[in-house]
MARLUM-431637 format. One record per residue (C-alpha): residue in three letters; x, y, z. Coordinates in steps of 0.05 Angstrom, whole numbers, plus 5000, padded with zeros to 4 digits. Layout:
# residues N
ALAXYZ ...
END
This chain:
# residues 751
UNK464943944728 UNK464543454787 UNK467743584852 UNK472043014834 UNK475743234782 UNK482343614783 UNK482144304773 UNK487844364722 UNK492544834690 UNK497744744643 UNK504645134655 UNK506345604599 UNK512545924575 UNK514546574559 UNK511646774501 UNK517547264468 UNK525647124493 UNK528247424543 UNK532348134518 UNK534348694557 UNK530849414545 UNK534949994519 UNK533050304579 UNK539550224643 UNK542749814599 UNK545350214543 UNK542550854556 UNK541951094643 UNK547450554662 UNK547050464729 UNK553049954760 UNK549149314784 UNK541649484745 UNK539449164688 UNK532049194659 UNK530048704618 UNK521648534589 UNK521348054646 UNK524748324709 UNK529348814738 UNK535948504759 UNK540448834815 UNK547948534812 UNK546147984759 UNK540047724807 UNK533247774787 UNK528948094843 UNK522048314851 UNK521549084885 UNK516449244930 UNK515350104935 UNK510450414984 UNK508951114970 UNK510751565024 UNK510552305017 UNK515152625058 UNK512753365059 UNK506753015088 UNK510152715135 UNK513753115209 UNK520653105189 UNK522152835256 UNK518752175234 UNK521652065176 UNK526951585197 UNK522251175231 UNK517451185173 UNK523350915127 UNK524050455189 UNK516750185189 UNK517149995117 UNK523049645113 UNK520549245171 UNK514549215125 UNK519048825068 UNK517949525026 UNK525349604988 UNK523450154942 UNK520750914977 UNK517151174922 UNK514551994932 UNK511152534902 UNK514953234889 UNK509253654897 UNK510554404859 UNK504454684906 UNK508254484971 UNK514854744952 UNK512955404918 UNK506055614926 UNK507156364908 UNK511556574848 UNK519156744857 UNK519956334924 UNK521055504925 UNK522655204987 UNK526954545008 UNK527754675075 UNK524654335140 UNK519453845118 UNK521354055043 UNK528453825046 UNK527553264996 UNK535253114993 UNK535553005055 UNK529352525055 UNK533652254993 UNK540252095046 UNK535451835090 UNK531451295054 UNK538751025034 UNK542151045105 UNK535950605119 UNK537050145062 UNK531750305009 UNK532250504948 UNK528351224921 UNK523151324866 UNK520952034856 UNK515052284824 UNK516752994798 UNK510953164755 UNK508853644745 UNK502753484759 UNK501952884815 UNK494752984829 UNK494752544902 UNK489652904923 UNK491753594924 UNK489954264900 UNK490354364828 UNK493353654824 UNK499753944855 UNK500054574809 UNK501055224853 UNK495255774847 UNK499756124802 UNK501055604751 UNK494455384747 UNK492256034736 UNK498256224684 UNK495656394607 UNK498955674586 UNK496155124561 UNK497954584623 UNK500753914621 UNK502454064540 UNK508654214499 UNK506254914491 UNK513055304510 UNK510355804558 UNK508255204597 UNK514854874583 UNK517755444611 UNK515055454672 UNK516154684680 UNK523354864667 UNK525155274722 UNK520554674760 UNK525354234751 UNK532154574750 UNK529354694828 UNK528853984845 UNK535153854808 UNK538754324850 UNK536554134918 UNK536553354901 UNK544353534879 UNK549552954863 UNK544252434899 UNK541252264843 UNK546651744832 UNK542751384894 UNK535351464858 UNK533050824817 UNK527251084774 UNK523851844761 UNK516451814736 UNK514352344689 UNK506952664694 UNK501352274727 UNK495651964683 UNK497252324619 UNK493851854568 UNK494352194495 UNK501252534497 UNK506152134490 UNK511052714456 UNK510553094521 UNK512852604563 UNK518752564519 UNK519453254523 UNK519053284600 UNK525052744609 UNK528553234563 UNK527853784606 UNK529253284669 UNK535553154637 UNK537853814619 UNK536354024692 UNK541053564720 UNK536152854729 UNK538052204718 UNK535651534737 UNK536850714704 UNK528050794709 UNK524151314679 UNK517151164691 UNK509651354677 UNK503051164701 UNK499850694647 UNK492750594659 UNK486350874629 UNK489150584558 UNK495251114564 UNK498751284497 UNK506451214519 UNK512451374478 UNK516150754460 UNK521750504500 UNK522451214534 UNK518351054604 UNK516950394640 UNK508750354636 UNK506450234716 UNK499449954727 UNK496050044789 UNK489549564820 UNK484349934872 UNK479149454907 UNK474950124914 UNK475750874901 UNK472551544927 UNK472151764856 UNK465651444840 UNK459051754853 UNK456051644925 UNK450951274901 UNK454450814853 UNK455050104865 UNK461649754873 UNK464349804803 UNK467149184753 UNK472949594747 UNK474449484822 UNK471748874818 UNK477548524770 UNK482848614819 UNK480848054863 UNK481447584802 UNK487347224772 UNK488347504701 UNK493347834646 UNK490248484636 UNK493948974671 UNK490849594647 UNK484749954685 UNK480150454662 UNK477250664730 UNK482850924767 UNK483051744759 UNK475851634712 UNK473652214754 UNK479052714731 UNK479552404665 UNK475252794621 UNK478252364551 UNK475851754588 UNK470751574532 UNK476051664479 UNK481551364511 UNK478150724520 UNK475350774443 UNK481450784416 UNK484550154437 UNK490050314474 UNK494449794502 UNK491249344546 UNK497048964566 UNK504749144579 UNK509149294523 UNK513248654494 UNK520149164517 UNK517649144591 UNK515848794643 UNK509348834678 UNK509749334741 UNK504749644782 UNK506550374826 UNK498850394857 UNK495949794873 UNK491550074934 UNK494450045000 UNK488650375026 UNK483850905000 UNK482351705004 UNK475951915041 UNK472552424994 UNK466452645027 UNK460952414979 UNK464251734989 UNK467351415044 UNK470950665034 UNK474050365081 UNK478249725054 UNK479549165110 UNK486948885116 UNK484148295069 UNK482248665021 UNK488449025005 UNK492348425016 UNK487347984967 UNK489548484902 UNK497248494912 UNK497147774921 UNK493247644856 UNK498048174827 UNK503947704841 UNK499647094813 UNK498347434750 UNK506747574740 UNK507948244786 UNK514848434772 UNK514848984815 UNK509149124872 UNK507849804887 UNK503450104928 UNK499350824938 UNK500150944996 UNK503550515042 UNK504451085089 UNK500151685105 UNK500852355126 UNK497953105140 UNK497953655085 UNK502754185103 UNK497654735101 UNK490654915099 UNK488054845032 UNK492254454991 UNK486853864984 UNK483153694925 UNK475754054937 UNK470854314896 UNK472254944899 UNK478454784854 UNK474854534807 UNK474753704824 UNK469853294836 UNK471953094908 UNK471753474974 UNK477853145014 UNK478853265085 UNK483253915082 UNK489353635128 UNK488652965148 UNK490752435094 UNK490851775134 UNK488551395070 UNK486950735112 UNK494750515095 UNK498550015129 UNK502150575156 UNK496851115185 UNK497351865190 UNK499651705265 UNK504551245253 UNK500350665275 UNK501450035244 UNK494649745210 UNK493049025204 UNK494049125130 UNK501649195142 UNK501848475168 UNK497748105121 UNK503148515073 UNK509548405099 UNK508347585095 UNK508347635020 UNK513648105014 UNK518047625056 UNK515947114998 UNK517947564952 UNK524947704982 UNK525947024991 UNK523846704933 UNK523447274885 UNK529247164846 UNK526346494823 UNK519846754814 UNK521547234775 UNK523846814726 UNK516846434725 UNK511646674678 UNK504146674696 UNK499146114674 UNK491046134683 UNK488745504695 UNK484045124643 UNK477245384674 UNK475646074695 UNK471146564727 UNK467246824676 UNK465547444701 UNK467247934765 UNK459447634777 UNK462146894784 UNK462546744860 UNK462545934849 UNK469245844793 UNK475445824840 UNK480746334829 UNK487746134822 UNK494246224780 UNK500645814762 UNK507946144770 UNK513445724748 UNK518445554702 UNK516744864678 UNK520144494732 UNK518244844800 UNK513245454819 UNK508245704866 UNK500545574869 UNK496646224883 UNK489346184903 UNK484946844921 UNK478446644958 UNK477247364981 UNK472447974956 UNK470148544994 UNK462248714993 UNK459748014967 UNK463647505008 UNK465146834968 UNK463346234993 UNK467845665019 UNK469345274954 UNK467644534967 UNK472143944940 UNK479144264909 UNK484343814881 UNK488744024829 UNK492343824772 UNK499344234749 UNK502644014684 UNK509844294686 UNK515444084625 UNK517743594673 UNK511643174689 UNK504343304719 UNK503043374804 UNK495943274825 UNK494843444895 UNK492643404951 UNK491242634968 UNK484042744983 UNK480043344958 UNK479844005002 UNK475144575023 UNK477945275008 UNK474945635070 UNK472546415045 UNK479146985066 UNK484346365037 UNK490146715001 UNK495746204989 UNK503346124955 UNK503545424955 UNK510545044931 UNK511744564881 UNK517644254868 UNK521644684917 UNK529144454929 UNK532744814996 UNK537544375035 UNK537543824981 UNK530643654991 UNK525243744944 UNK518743944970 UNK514343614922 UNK507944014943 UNK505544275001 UNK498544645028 UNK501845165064 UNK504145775045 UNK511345985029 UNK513846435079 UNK521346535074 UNK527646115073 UNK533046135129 UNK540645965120 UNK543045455166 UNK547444875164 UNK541444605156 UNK536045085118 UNK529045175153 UNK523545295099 UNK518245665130 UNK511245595110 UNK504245885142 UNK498545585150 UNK492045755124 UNK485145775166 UNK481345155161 UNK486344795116 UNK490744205145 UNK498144265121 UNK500743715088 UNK507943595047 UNK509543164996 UNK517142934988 UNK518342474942 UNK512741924952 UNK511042065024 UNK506642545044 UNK506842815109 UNK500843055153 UNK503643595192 UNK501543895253 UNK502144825265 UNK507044925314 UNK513845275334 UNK519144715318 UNK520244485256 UNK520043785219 UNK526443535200 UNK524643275117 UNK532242965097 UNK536943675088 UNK530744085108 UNK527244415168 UNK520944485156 UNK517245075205 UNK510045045194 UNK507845675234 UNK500045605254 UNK495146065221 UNK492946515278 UNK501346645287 UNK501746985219 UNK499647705238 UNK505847665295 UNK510847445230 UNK516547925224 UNK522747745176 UNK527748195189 UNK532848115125 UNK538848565139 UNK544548285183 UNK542947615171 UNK535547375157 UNK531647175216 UNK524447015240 UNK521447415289 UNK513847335328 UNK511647955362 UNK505848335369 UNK509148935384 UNK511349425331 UNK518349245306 UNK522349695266 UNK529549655236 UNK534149985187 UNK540049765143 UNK545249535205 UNK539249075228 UNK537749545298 UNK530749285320 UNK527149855350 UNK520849575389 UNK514550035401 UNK509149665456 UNK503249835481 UNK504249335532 UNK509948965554 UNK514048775501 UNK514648055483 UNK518547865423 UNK520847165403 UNK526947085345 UNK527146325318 UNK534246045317 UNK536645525270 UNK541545075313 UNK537245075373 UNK531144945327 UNK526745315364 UNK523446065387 UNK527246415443 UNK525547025480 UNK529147655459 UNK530248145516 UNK527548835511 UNK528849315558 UNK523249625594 UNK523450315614 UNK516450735631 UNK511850255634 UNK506250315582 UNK500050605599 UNK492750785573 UNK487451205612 UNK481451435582 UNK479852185578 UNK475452695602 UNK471452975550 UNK467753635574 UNK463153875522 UNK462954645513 UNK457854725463 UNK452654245436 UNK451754205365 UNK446654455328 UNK439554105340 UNK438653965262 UNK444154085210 UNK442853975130 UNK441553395091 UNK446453735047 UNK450954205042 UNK450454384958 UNK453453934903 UNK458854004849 UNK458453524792 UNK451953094819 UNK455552964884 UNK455453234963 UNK459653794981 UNK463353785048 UNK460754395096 UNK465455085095 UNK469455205149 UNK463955695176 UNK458755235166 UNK463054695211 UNK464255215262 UNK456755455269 UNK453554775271 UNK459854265307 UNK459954115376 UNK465654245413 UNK468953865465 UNK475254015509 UNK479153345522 UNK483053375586 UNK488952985576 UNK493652605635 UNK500352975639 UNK504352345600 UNK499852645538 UNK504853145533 UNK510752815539 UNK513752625470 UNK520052105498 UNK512551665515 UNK510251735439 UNK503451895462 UNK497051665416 UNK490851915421 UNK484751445403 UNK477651735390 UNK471551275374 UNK465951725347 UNK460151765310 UNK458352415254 UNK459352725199 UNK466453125193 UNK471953165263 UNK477053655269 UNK482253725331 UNK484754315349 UNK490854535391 UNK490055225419 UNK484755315371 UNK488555135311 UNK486654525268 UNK492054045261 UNK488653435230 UNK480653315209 UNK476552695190 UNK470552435157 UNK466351935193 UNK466751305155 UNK465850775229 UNK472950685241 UNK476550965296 UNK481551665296 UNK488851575320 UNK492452235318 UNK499752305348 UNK499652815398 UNK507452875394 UNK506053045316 UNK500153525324 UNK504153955370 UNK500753815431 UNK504254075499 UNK504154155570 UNK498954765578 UNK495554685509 UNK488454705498 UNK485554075459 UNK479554185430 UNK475053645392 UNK470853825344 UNK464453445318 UNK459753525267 UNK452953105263 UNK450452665205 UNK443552735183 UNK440452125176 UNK438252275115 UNK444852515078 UNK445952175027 UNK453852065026 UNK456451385020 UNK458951095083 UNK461950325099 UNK455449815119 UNK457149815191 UNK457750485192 UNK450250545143 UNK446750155202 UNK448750585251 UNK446651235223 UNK439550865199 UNK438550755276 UNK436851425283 UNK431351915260 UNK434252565265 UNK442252515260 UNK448052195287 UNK452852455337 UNK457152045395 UNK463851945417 UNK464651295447 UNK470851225471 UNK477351805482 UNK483951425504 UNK490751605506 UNK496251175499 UNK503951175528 UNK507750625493 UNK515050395507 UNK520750495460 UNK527349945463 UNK532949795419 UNK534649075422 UNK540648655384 UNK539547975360 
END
């Protein structure tokens, strides 16, 4: 195909009508939800949820609020959470939901913030834990697990009249309860665990289960949820990055995927055989729970996904029809304990870090924003905005694509619309084999309602591009006819201001009517007949905050904002706060004060080393399955450095929210308060934030870092960066670059 010639794609319908599932309509009425195989509707509005896992009992209880704060800022509406049995109970006879347990009180919480609650009872969750979230003394009961055998069932039982109880009358404020995780060739026990949910006391208008790995699910009973990794600590170090990562960063309509959980999936072979369903059933609509916000570091294998990355899948996943985006995890945390992890010793075939469970998410272990949560939070203001017309738009691949996850050359890009308006999606992103710029772009849309070819003159799509472009938008009376800038959000006003972002390397331009408009990135807007246009520039989008509740407004700040259902904007800095809010009348960014208190500070440490590490440590440490096993705790202790950090006396002081900021270079970290590890680490080149507030830290305490060296020949798998560093040397690799701590401001501000 020339250069010359549109790309083109052809809009097409919805291949079955439009009827509403059994499922919260007839049976789990909920007042204001209503399910149907092509969207969830809230109040007789289509919308398009967006859930972020959070798991609260890995999570201080004294953060909670502000985590529930940091994802609504994040455009998350849905708090989605594991119950795990092993953190609750791990001996017989005694469950807990107290403290950090008290899971109806996270419940009252999520929904004074203004989201909505998915738990995940079980009972088995696997995330990573011991026995995939079965205590010792279930796993080791003379039952056949995860089955309809009754002495399991029986066990399960008293499980769930637990949660029941402590959850109480709240459940009337829950929205869905998922059943199992990645059960694939039972579909009677799942029916038979909602039973027993239901007899405990549960109810939700969603009942859910995972769907991937060809799942077998009973009919009209659960909502099948997908999930979409761009990498995964489950493959073998050595492995290469696998197709089954791969097809996330393309446009397509399979939602299935037989490589997340492959490694605890012993059926794998069979499952895949047997032709299970490959796409979502004709009852539902497709949704996704997992779609990777970040990834677990297992010690055999390290990934490390960049902000692009993660953003690259989700916004394919709303190309190829997403109906609801969720995401594992949006927000990390810290085990509870000492051995609760997933190890080898239990049996997997990961060693994970035994506390710290950062999981590169847009939300770290410390609280710390990553630059994941902004390249989110643009398309979940899309989907807020815009979602209840896009959710009425059905997914169309265009006439020629990629024939393989090999194919770096074919563009990728999807069609969402109804026939008379939609949204162009392109993806010119991939992790490990960047894509080249794409040379010459014009396309060519045929909608019901007559074909737009665009742009005037053909286009390069520079490599990174993800874009929502309009066609045939109508705000303010005005009809945006196309434009090559990305839908942002929409703001009320006498006169509406459609906000758009533009992308690197690609001049905006808007078509309305038979004009087309060059425009120019800036902070005032372009007045297009009944329409402000805002056309924010592209190195302003990771400062784009759209706050929705109280009135939705436009915000640029490269602070930390934070808010909860009454619109409150809580501002965290690490500098002195700037934050601008765009208003409507005035057309134009103003300065919103924050007051300063403390002012923000960061000193670096003293690090005084109080015993080396060992001159040569292994190569390895044993195997389990074919892959590395992480060193014991005695091990760590014999061979780690140790280093005392002497902090400045603001370290201790928890009204400064204190962060602590390592850059190292090794094998396996742990810090240690007084001797006790609070969080731990494997190396994989990116830098360690721990909370010092969180880890219990205090005026007195002894902080102790501990480091253990990477051979240079070990043969874990570790990021590139991090690969080149560790081939520098000849023996192994220990440093610490840099030790900082932090002192940030906290303000409340009204708009």
């Amino acid at each position: 195909m020339s250069w010359l010639e549109p790309l083109t794609v052809r809009h097409q319908p919805w291949a079955t009508p439009l009827r509403r599932a059994r499922m919260s309509n007839s049976e789990d009425v909920r007042d204001g939800i209503s399910l149907t195989n092509r969207y969830l509707s809230r109040d007789g509005v289509p919308v398009i949820p967006v859930s972020g896992e959070l798991h609260y009992s890995r999570v201080p209880r004294t953060r909670w609020a502000e985590r529930l704060r940091q994802m609504k800022a994040g455009g998350v509406t849905v708090v989605a959470s594991y119950v795990f049995w092993l953190h609750h109970a791990p001996t017989p006879g005694e469950t807990r939901f107290d403290g950090g347990l008290d899971v109806g009180a996270f419940v009252d919480l999520a929904v004074e913030t203004g989201l909505d609650v998915v738990l995940r009872i079980g009972p088995w969750c696997h995330g990573e834990t011991r026995n995939g979230g079965f205590p010792d003394w279930v796993q080791q009961a003379p039952v056949r697990h995860r089955t309809d055998d009754p002495a399991y069932l029986e066990l399960v039982a008293g499980w769930f009249a637990s949660i029941a109880a402590a959850v109480g009358s709240r459940f009337d404020r829950i929205i869905g309860i998922q059943l199992e995780n990645e059960l694939y060739d039972q579909p009677q026990h799942l029916v038979t665990l909602k039973r027993l949910a239901r007899t405990a006391g549960m109810s939700a208008p969603l009942w859910t289960a995972t769907a991937w790995g060809g799942a077998d699910l009973p009919a009209s009973e659960v909502l099948p949820l997908y999930g979409g990794y761009g990498d995964g600590f489950w493959v073998d170090a050595g492995a290469p990055w696998d197709p089954t990562f791969r097809d996330h960063y393309f446009f397509s309509h399979v939602w299935d995927d037989a490589g997340i959980g492959a490694d605890v999936r012993r059926a794998q072979a069979i499952a895949a055989a047997s032709g299970g369903p490959r796409t979502p059933s004709e009852e539902f609509p497709p949704a996704t729970c997992e779609l990777g916000g970040g990834m677990a570091t297992a010690y055999h294998r390290r990934p490390r996904p960049e902000a692009l990355d993660v953003a690259a899948i989700a916004h394919c996943k709303i190309g190829n029809g997403s109906a609801w985006q969720g995401y594992y995890m949006y927000a990390g945390g810290t085990n509870p304990g000492p051995d609760m992890h997933e190890s080898h010793a239990t049996g997997y075939p990961n060693d994970i870090a035994r506390l710290g469970y950062d999981f590169h998410a847009p939300i770290g272990e410390a609280g710390t924003l990553a630059p994941s949560h902004a390249e989110l939070r643009r398309q979940h203001a899309f989907l807020s905005a815009f979602g209840h017309v896009l959710a009425e738009m059905p997914s169309s691949l265009p006439d020629v694509r990629p024939a393989d996850v090999e194919d770096s050359e074919t563009l990728r890009w999807a069609l969402r619309s109804d026939g008379e308006s939609g949204f162009l999606f392109l993806s010119r992103h991939q992790p490990h084999f960047p894509l080249p710029a794409y040379r010459g772009a014009r396309f060519r849309v045929a909608l019901e309602n007559g074909v737009i070819e665009f742009p005037e003159r053909p286009i390069d799509i520079p490599p990174g591009t993800l874009t929502r472009w309009p066609l045939r938008l109508t705000a303010g009376g005005t009809t945006i006819t196309w434009a090559t800038a990305s839908a942002l959000t929409l703001l009320p006003g006498d006169v509406p201001t459609l906000v758009l972002v533009a992308a690197p390397g690609i001049a905006p331009q808007i078509a309305v009517a038979d004009s087309v408009h060059d425009i120019t990135p800036g902070f005032e807007p372009v007045r297009l007949g009944g329409l402000d246009v805002l056309v924010l520039p592209a190195e302003a989008a990771g400062s784009v905050w759209v706050r929705e509740d109280g009135g939705r407004r436009l915000l640029l700040s490269d602070d930390e904002l934070q808010w909860d259902a009454a619109g409150t904007v809580t501002v965290k800095a690490a500098k002195t706060a700037d934050v601008r809010a765009y208003d409507p009348t005035l057309r134009a960014f103003r300065p919103v004060e924050v007051p300063q208190g403390s002012a923000p500070v960061t000193e670096h440490v003293t690090v005084e080393r109080l015993r080396p590490a060992a001159t040569t440590v292994p190569v390895s440490y044993g195997k389990h399955e074919g892959r590395p096993s992480a060193p014991s705790a005695d091990v760590f202790d014999e061979l780690a450095a140790v280093y005392r950090l002497r902090l400045p006396a603001f370290a201790a002081d928890p009204t400064r929210d204190p962060l602590l900021r390592v850059i190292w270079a090794g094998d396996v970290g742990e810090l240690r308060v007084d001797g006790r590890t609070v969080t731990d680490r494997y190396w994989d080149g990116s830098g360690w934030t721990v909370n010092l507030t969180d880890i219990g830290y205090r005026a007195g305490a002894q902080l102790t870092l501990h480091l253990l060296p990477l051979a240079a020949g070990s043969p874990v798998s570790v990021p590139q960066e991090a690969r080149t560093r560790l081939a520098a040397t000849d023996t192994q690799l220990l440093a610490i670059d840099t030790v900082e701590v932090t002192a940030r401001t906290v303000s409340t501000v009204t708009l």
